[in-house]
PDB file of N, CA, C and O in Angstrom:
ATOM      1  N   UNK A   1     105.369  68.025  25.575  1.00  0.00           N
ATOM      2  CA  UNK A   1     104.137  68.741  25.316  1.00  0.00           C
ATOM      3  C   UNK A   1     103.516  69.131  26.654  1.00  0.00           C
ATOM      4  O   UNK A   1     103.468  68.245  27.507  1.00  0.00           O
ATOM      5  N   UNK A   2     102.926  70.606  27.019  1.00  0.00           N
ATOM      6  CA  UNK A   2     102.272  70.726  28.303  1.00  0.00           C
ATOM      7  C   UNK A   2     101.040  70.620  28.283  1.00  0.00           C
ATOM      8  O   UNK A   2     100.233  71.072  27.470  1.00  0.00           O
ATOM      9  N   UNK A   3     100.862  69.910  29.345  1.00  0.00           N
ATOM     10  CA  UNK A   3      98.911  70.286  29.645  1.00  0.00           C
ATOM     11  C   UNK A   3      98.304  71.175  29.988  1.00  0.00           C
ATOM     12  O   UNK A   3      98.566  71.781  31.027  1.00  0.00           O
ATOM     13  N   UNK A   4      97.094  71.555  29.000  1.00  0.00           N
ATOM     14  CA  UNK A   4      96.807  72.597  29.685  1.00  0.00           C
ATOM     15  C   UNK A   4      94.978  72.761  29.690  1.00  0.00           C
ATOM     16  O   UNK A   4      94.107  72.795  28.821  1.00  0.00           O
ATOM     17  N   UNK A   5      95.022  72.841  31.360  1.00  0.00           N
ATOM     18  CA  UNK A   5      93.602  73.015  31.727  1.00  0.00           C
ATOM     19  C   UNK A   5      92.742  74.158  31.608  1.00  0.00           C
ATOM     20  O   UNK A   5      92.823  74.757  32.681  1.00  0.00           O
ATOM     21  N   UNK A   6      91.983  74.737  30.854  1.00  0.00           N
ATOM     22  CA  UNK A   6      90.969  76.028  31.051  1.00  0.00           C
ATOM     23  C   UNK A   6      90.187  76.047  31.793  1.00  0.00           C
ATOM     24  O   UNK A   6      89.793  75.037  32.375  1.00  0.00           O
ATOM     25  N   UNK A   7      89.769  77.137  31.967  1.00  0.00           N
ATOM     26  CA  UNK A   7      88.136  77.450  33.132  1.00  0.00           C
ATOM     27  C   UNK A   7      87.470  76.444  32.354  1.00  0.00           C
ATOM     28  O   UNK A   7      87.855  75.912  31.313  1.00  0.00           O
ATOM     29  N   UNK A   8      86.186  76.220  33.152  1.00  0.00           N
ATOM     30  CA  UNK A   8      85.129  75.518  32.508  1.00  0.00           C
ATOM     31  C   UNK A   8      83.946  76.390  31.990  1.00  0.00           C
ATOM     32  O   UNK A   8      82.813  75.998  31.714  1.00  0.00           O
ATOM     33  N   UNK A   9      84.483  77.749  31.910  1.00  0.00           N
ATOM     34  CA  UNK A   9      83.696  78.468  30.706  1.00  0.00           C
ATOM     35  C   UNK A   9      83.974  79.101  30.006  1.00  0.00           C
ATOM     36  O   UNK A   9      83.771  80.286  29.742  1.00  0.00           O
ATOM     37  N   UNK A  10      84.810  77.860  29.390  1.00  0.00           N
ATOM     38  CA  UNK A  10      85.112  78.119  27.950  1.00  0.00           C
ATOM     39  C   UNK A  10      84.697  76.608  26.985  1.00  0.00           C
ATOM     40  O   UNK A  10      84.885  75.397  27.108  1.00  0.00           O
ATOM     41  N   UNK A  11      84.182  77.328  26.218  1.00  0.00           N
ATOM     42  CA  UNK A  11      82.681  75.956  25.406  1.00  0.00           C
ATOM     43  C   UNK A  11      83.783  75.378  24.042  1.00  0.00           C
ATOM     44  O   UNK A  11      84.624  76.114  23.525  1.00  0.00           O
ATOM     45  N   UNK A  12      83.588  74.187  23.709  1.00  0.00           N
ATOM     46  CA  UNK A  12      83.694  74.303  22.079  1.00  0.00           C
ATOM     47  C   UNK A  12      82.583  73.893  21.315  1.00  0.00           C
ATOM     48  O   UNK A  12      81.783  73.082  21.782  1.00  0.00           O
ATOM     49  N   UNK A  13      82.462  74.334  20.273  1.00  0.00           N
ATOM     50  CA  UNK A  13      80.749  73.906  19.411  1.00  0.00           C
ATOM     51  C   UNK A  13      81.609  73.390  18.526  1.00  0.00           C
ATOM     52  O   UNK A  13      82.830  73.489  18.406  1.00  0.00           O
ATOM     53  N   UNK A  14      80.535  72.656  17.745  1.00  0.00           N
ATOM     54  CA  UNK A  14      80.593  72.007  16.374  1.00  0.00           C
ATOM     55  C   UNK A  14      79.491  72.241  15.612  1.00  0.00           C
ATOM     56  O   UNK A  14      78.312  71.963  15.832  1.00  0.00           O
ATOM     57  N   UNK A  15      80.382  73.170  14.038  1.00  0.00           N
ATOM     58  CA  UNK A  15      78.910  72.963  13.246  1.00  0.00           C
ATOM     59  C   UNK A  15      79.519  72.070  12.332  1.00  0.00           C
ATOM     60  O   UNK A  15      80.597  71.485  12.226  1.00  0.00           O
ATOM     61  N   UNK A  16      78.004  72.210  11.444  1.00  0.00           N
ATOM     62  CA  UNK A  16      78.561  71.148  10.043  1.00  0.00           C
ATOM     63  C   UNK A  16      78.946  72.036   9.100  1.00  0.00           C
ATOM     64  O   UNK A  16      78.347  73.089   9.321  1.00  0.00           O
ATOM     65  N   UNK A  17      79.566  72.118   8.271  1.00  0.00           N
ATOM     66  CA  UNK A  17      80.653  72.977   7.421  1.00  0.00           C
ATOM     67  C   UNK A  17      79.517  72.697   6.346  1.00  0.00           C
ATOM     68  O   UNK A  17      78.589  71.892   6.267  1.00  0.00           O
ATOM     69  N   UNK A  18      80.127  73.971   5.365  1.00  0.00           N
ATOM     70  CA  UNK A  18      79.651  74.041   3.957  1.00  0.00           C
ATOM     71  C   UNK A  18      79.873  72.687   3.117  1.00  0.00           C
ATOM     72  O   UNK A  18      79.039  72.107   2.421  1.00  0.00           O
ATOM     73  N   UNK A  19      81.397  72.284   3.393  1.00  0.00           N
ATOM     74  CA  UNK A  19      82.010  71.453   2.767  1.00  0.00           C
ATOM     75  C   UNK A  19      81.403  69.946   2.743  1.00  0.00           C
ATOM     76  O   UNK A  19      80.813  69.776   3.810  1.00  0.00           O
ATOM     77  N   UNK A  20      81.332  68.875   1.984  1.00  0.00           N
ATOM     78  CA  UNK A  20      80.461  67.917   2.257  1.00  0.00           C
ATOM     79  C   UNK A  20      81.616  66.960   3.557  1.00  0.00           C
ATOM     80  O   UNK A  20      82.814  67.139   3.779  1.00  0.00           O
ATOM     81  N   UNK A  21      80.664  65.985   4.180  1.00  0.00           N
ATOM     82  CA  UNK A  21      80.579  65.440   5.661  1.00  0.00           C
ATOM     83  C   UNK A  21      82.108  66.142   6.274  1.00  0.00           C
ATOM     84  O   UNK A  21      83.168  65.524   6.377  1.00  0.00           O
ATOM     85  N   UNK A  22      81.918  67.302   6.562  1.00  0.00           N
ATOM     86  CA  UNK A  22      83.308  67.975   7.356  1.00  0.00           C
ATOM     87  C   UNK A  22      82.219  69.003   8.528  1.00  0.00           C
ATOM     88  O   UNK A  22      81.121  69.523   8.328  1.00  0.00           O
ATOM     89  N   UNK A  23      83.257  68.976   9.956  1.00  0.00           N
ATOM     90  CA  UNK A  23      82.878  69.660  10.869  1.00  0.00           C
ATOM     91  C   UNK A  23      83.534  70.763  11.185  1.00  0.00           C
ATOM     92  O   UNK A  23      84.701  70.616  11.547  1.00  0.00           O
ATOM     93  N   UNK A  24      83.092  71.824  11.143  1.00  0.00           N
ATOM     94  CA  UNK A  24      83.967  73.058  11.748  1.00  0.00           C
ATOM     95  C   UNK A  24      84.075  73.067  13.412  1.00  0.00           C
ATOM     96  O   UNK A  24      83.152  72.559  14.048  1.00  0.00           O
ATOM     97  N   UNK A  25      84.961  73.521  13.954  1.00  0.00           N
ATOM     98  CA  UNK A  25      85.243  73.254  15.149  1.00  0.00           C
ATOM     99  C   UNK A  25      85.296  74.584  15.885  1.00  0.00           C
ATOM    100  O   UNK A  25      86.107  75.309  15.308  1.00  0.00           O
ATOM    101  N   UNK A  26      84.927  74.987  16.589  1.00  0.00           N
ATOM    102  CA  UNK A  26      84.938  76.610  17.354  1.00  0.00           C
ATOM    103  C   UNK A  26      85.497  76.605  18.749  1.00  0.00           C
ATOM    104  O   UNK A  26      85.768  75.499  19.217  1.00  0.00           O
ATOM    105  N   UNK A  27      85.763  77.939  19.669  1.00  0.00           N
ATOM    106  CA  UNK A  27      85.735  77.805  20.956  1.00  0.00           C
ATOM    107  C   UNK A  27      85.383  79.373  21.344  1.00  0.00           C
ATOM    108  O   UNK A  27      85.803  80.482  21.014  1.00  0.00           O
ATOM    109  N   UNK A  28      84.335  78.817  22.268  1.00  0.00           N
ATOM    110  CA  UNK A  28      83.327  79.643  22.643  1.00  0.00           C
ATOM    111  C   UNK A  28      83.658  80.246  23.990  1.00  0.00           C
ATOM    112  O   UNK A  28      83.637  79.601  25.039  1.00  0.00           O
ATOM    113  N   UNK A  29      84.028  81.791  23.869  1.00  0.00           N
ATOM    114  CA  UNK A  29      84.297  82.249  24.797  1.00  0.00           C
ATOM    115  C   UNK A  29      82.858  82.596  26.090  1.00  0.00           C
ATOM    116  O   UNK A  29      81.663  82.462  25.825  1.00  0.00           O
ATOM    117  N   UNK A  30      83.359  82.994  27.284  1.00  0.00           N
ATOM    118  CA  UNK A  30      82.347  83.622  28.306  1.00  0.00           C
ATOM    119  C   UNK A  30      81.377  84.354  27.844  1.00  0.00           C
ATOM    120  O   UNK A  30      80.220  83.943  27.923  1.00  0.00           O
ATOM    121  N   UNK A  31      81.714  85.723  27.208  1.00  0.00           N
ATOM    122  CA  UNK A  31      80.833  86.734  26.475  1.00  0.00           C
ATOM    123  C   UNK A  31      80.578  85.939  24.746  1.00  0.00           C
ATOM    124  O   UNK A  31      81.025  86.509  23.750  1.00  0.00           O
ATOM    125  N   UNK A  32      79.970  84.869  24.661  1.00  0.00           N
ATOM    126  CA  UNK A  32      79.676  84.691  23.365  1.00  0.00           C
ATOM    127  C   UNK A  32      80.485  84.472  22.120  1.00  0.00           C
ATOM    128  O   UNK A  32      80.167  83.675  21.238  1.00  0.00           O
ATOM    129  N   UNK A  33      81.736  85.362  22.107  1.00  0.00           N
ATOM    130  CA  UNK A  33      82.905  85.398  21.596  1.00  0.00           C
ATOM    131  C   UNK A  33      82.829  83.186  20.831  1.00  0.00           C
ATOM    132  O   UNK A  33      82.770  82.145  21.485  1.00  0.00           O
ATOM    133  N   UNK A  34      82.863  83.355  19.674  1.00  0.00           N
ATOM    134  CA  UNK A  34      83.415  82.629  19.270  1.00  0.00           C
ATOM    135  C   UNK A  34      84.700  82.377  18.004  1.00  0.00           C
ATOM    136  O   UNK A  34      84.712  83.211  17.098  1.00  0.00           O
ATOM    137  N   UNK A  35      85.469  81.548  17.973  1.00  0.00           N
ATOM    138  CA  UNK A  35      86.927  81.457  17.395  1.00  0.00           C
ATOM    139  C   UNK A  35      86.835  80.482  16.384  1.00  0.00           C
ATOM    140  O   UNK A  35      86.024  79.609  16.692  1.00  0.00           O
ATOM    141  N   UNK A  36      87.397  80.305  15.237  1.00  0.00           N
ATOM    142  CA  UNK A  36      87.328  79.328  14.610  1.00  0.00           C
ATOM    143  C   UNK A  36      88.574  78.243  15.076  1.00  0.00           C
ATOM    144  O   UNK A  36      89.622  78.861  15.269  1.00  0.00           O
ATOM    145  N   UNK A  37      88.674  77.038  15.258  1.00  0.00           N
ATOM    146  CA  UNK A  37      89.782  76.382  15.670  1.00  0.00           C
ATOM    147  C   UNK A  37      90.540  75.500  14.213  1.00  0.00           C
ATOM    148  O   UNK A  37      91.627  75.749  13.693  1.00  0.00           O
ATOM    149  N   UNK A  38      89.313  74.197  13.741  1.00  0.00           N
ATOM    150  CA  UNK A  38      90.005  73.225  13.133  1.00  0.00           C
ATOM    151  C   UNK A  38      88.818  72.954  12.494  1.00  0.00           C
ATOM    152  O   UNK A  38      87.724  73.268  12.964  1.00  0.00           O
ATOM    153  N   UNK A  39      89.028  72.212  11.124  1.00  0.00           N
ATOM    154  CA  UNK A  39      87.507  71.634  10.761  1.00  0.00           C
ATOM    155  C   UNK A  39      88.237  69.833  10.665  1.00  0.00           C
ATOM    156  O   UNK A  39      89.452  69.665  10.551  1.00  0.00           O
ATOM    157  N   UNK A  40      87.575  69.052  10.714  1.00  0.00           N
ATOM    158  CA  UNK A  40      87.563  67.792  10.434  1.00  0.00           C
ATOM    159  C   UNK A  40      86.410  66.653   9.941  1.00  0.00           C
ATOM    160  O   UNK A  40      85.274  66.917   9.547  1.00  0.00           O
ATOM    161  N   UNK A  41      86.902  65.574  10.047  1.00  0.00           N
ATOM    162  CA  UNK A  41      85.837  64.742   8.797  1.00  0.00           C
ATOM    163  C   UNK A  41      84.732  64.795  10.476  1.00  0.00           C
ATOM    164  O   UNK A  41      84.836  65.075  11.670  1.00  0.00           O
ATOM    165  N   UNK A  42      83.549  64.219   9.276  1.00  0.00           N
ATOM    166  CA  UNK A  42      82.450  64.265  10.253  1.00  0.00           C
ATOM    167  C   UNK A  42      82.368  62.920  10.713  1.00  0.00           C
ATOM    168  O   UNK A  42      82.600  61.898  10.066  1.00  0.00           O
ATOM    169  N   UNK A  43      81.999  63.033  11.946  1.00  0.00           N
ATOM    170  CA  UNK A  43      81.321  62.091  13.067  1.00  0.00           C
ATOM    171  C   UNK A  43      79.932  62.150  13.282  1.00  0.00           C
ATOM    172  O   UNK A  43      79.430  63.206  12.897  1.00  0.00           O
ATOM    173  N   UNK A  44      79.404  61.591  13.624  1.00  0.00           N
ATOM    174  CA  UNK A  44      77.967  61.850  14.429  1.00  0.00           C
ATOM    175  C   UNK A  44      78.101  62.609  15.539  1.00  0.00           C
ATOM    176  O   UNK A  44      77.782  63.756  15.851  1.00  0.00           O
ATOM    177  N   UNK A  45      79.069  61.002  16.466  1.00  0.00           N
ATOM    178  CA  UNK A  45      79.117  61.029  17.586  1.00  0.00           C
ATOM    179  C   UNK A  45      80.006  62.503  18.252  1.00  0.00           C
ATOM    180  O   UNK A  45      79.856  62.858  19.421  1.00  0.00           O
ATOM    181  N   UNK A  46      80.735  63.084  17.465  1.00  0.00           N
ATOM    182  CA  UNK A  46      81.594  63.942  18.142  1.00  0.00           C
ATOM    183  C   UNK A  46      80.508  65.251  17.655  1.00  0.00           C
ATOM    184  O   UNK A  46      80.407  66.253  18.364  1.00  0.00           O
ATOM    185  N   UNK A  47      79.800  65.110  16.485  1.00  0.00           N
ATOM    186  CA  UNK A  47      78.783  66.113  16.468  1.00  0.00           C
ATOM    187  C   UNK A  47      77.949  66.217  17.367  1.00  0.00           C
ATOM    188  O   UNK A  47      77.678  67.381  17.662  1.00  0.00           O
ATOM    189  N   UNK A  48      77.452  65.466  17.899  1.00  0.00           N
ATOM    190  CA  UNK A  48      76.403  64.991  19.293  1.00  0.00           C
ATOM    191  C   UNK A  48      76.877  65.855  20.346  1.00  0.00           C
ATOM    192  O   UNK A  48      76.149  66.755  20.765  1.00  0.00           O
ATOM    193  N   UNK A  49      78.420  65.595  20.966  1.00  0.00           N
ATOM    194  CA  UNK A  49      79.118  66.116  21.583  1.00  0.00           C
ATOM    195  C   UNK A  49      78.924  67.008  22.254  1.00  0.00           C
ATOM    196  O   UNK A  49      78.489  67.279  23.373  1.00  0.00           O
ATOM    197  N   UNK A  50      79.517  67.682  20.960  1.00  0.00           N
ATOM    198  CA  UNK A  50      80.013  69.510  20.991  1.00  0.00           C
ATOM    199  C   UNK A  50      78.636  70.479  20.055  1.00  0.00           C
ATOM    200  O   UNK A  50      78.684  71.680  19.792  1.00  0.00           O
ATOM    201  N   UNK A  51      77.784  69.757  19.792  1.00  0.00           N
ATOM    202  CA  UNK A  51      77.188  70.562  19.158  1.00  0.00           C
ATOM    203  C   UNK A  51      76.521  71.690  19.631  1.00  0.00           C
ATOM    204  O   UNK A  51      76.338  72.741  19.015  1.00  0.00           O
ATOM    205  N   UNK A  52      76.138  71.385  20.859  1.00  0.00           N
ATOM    206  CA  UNK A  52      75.378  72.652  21.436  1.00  0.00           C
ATOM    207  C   UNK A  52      76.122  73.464  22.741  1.00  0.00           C
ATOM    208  O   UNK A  52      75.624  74.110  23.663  1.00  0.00           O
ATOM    209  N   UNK A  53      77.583  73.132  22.391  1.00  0.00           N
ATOM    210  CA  UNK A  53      78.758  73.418  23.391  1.00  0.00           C
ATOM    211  C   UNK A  53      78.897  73.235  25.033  1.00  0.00           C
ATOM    212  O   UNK A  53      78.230  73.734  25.938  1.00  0.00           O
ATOM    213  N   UNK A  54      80.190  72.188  25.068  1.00  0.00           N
ATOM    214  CA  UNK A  54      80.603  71.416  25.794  1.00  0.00           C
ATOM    215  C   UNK A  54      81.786  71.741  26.617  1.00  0.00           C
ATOM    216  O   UNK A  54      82.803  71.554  25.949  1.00  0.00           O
ATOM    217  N   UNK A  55      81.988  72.069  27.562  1.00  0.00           N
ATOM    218  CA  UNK A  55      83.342  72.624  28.279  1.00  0.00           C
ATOM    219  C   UNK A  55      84.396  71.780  27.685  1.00  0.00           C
ATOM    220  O   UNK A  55      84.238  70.589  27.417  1.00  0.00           O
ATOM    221  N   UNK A  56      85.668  72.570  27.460  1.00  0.00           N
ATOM    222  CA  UNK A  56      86.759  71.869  26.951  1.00  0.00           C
ATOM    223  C   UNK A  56      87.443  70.602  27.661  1.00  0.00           C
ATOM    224  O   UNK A  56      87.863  69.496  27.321  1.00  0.00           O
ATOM    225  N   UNK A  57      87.322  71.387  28.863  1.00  0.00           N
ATOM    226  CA  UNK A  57      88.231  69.923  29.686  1.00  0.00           C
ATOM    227  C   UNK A  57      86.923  68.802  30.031  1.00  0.00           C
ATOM    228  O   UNK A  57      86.860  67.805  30.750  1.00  0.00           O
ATOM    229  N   UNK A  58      86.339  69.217  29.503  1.00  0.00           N
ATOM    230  CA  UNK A  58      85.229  67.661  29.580  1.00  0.00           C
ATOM    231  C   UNK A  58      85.720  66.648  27.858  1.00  0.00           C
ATOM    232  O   UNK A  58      86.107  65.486  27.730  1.00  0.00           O
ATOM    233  N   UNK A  59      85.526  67.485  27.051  1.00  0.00           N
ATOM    234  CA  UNK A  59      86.019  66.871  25.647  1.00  0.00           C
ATOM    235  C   UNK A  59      87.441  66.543  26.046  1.00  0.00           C
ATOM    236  O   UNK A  59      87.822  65.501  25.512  1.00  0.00           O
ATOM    237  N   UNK A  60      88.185  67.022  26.690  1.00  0.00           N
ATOM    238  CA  UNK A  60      89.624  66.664  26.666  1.00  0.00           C
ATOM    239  C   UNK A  60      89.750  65.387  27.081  1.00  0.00           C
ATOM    240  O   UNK A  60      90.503  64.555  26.574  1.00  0.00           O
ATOM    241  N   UNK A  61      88.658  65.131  28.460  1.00  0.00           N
ATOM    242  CA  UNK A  61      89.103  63.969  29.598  1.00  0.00           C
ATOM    243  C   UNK A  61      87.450  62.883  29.027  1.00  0.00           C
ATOM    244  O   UNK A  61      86.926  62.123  29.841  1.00  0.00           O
ATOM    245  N   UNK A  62      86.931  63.025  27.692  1.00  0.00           N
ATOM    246  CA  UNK A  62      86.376  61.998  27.175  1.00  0.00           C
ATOM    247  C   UNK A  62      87.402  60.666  27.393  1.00  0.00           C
ATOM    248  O   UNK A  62      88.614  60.455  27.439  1.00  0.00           O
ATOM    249  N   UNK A  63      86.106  59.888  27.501  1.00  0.00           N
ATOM    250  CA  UNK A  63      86.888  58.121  27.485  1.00  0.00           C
ATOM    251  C   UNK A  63      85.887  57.402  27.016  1.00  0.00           C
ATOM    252  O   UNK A  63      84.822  57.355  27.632  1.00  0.00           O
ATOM    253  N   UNK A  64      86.064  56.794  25.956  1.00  0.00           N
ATOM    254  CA  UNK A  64      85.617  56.533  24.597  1.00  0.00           C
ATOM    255  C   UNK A  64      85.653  55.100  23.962  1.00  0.00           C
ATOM    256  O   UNK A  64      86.848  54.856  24.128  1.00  0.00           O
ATOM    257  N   UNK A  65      85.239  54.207  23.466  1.00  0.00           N
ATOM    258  CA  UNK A  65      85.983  52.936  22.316  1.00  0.00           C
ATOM    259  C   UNK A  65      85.715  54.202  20.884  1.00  0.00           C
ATOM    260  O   UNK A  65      86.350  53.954  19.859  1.00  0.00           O
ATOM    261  N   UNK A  66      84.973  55.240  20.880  1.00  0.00           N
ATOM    262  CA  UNK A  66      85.111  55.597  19.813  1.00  0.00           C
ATOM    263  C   UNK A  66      86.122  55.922  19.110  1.00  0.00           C
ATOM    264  O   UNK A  66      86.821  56.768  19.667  1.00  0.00           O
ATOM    265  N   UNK A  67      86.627  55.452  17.696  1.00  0.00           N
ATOM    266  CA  UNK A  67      87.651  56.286  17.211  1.00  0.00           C
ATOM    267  C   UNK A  67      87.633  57.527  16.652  1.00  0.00           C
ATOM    268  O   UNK A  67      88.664  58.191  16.757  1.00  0.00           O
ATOM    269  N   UNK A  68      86.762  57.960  16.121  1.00  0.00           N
ATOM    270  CA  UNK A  68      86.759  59.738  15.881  1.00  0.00           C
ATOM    271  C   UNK A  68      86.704  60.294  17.244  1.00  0.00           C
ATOM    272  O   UNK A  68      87.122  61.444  17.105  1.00  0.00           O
ATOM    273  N   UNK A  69      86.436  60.119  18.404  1.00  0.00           N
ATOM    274  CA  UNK A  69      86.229  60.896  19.682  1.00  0.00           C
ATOM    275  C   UNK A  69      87.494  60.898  20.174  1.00  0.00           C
ATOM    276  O   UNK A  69      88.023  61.923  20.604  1.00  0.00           O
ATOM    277  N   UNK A  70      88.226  59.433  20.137  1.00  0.00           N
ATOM    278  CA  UNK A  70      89.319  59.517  20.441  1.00  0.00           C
ATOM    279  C   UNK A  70      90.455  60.297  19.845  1.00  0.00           C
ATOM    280  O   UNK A  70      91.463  60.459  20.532  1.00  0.00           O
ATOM    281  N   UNK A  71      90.379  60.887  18.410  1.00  0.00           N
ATOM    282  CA  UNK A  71      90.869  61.282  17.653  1.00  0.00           C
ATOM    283  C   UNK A  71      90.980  62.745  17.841  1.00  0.00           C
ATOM    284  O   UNK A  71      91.974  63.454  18.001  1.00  0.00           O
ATOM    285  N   UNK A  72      89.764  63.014  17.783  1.00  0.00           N
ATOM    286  CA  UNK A  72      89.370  64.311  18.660  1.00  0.00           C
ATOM    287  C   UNK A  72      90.107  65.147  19.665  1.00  0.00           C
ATOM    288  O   UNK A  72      90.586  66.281  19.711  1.00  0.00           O
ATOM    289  N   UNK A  73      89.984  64.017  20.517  1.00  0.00           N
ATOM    290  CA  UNK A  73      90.545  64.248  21.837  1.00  0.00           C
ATOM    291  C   UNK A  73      92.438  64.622  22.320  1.00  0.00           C
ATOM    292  O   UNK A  73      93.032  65.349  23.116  1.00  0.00           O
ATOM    293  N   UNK A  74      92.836  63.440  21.089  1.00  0.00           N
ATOM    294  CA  UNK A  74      94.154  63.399  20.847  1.00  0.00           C
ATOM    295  C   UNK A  74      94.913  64.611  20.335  1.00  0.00           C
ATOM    296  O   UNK A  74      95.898  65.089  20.897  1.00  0.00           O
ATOM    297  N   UNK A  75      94.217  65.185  18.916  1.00  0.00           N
ATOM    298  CA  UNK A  75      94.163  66.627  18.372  1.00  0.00           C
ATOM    299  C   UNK A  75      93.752  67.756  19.103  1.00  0.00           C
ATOM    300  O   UNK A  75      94.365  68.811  18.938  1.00  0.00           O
ATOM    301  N   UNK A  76      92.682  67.687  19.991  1.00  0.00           N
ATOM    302  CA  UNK A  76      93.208  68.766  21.390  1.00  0.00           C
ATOM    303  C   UNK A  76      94.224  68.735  21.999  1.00  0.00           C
ATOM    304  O   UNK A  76      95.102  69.592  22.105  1.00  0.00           O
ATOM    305  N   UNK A  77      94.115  67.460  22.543  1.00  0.00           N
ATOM    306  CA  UNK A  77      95.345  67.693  23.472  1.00  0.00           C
ATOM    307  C   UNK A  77      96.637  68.263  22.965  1.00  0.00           C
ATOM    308  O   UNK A  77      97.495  68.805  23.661  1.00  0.00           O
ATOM    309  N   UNK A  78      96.673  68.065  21.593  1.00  0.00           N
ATOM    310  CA  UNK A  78      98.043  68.335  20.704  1.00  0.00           C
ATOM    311  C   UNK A  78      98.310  69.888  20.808  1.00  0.00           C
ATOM    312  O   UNK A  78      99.318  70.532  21.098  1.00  0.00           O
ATOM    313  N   UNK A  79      96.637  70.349  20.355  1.00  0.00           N
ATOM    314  CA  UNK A  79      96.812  71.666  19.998  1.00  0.00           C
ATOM    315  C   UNK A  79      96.239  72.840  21.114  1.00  0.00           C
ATOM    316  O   UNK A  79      96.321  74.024  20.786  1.00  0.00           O
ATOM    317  N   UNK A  80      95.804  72.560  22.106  1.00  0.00           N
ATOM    318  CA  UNK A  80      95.138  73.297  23.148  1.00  0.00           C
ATOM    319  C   UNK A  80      96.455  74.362  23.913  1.00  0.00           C
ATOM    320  O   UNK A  80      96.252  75.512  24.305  1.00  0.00           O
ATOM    321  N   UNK A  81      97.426  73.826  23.964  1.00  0.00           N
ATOM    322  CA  UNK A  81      98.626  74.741  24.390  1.00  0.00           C
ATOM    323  C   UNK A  81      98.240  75.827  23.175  1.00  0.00           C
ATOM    324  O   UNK A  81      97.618  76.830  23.527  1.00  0.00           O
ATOM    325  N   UNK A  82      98.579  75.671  21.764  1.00  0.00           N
ATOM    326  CA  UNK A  82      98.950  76.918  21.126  1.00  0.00           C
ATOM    327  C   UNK A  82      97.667  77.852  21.098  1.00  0.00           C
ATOM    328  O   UNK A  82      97.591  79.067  21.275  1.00  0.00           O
ATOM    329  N   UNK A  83      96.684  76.917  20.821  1.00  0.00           N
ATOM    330  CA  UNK A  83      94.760  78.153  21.390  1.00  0.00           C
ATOM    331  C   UNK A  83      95.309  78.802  22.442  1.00  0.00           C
ATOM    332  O   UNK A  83      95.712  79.943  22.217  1.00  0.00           O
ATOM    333  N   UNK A  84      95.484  78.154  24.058  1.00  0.00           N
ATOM    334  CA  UNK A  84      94.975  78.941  25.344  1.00  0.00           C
ATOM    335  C   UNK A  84      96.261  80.258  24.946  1.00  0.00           C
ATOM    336  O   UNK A  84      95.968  81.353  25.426  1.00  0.00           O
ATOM    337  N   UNK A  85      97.678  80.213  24.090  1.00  0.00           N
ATOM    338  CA  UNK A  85      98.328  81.121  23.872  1.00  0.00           C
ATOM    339  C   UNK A  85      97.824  82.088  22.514  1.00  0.00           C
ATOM    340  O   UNK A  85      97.998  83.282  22.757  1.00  0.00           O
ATOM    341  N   UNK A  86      97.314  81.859  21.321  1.00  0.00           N
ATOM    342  CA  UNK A  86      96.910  82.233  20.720  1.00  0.00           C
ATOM    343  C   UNK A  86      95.163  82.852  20.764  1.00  0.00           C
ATOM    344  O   UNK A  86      94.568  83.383  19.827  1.00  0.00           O
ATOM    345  N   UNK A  87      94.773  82.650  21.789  1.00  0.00           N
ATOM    346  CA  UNK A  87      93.445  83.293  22.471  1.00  0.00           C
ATOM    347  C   UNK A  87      93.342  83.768  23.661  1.00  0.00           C
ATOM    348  O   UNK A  87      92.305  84.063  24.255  1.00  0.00           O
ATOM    349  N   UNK A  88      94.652  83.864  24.100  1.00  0.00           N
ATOM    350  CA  UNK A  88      94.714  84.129  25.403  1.00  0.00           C
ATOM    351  C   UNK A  88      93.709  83.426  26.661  1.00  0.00           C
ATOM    352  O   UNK A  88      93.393  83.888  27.758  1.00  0.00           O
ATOM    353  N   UNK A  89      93.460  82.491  26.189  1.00  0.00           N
ATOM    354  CA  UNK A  89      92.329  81.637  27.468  1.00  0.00           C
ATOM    355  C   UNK A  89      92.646  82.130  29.046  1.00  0.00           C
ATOM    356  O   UNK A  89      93.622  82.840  29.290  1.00  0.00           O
ATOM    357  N   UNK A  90      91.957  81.793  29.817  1.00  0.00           N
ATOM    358  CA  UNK A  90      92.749  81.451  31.335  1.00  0.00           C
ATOM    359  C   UNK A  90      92.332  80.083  31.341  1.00  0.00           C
ATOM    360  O   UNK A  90      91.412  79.356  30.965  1.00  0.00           O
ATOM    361  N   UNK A  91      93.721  80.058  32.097  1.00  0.00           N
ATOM    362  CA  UNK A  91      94.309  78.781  32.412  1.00  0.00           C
ATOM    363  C   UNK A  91      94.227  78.465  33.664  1.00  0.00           C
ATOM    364  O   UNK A  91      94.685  79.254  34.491  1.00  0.00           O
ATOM    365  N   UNK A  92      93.467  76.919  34.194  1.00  0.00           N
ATOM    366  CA  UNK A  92      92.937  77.077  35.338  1.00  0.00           C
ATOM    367  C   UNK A  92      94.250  76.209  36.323  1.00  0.00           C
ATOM    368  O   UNK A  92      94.856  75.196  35.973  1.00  0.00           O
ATOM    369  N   UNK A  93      94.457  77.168  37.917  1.00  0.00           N
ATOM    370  CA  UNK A  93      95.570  76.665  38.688  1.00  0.00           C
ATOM    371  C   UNK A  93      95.404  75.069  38.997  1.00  0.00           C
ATOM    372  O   UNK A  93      96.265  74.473  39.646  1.00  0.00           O
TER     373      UNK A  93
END
């Protein structure tokens, strides 16, 4: 699996979904631009987070006892390769 680092302006938010205790997950481009990513069960703490948008590689390099944060974090890392290709991000040297 590769790592992959973005600028640090590129945000992700969290809202709370229609759906009952589920979070929608976004990533918030430079110009406002936002993407839908993933929704998952709700947290507080990861709502706290990202709610009012948080640079990615800060959520990435969280360190936590939480287990939804950690969970979080794990599911980026999984999936952040196919976003920065499927959104074309820049990718920082």
């Amino acid at each position: 699996m590769k790592k992959v680092k973005l600028h640090n302006n590129i945000f992700i938010v969290a809202r709370k979904s229609k759906q009952m205790k589920k979070l929608d997950y976004y990533i918030q481009m430079p110009d406002n631009k936002e993407f839908y990513m993933f929704t998952r069960n709700y947290s507080k703490v990861c709502y706290d987070i990202c709610k009012a948008g948080t640079p990615v590689n800060k959520v990435i390099g969280e360190k936590t006892r939480n287990e939804a944060v950690m969970k979080l974090v794990k599911y980026l890392r999984f999936t952040m390769p196919y976003f920065a290709e499927e959104f074309a991000l820049k990718i920082a040297a």
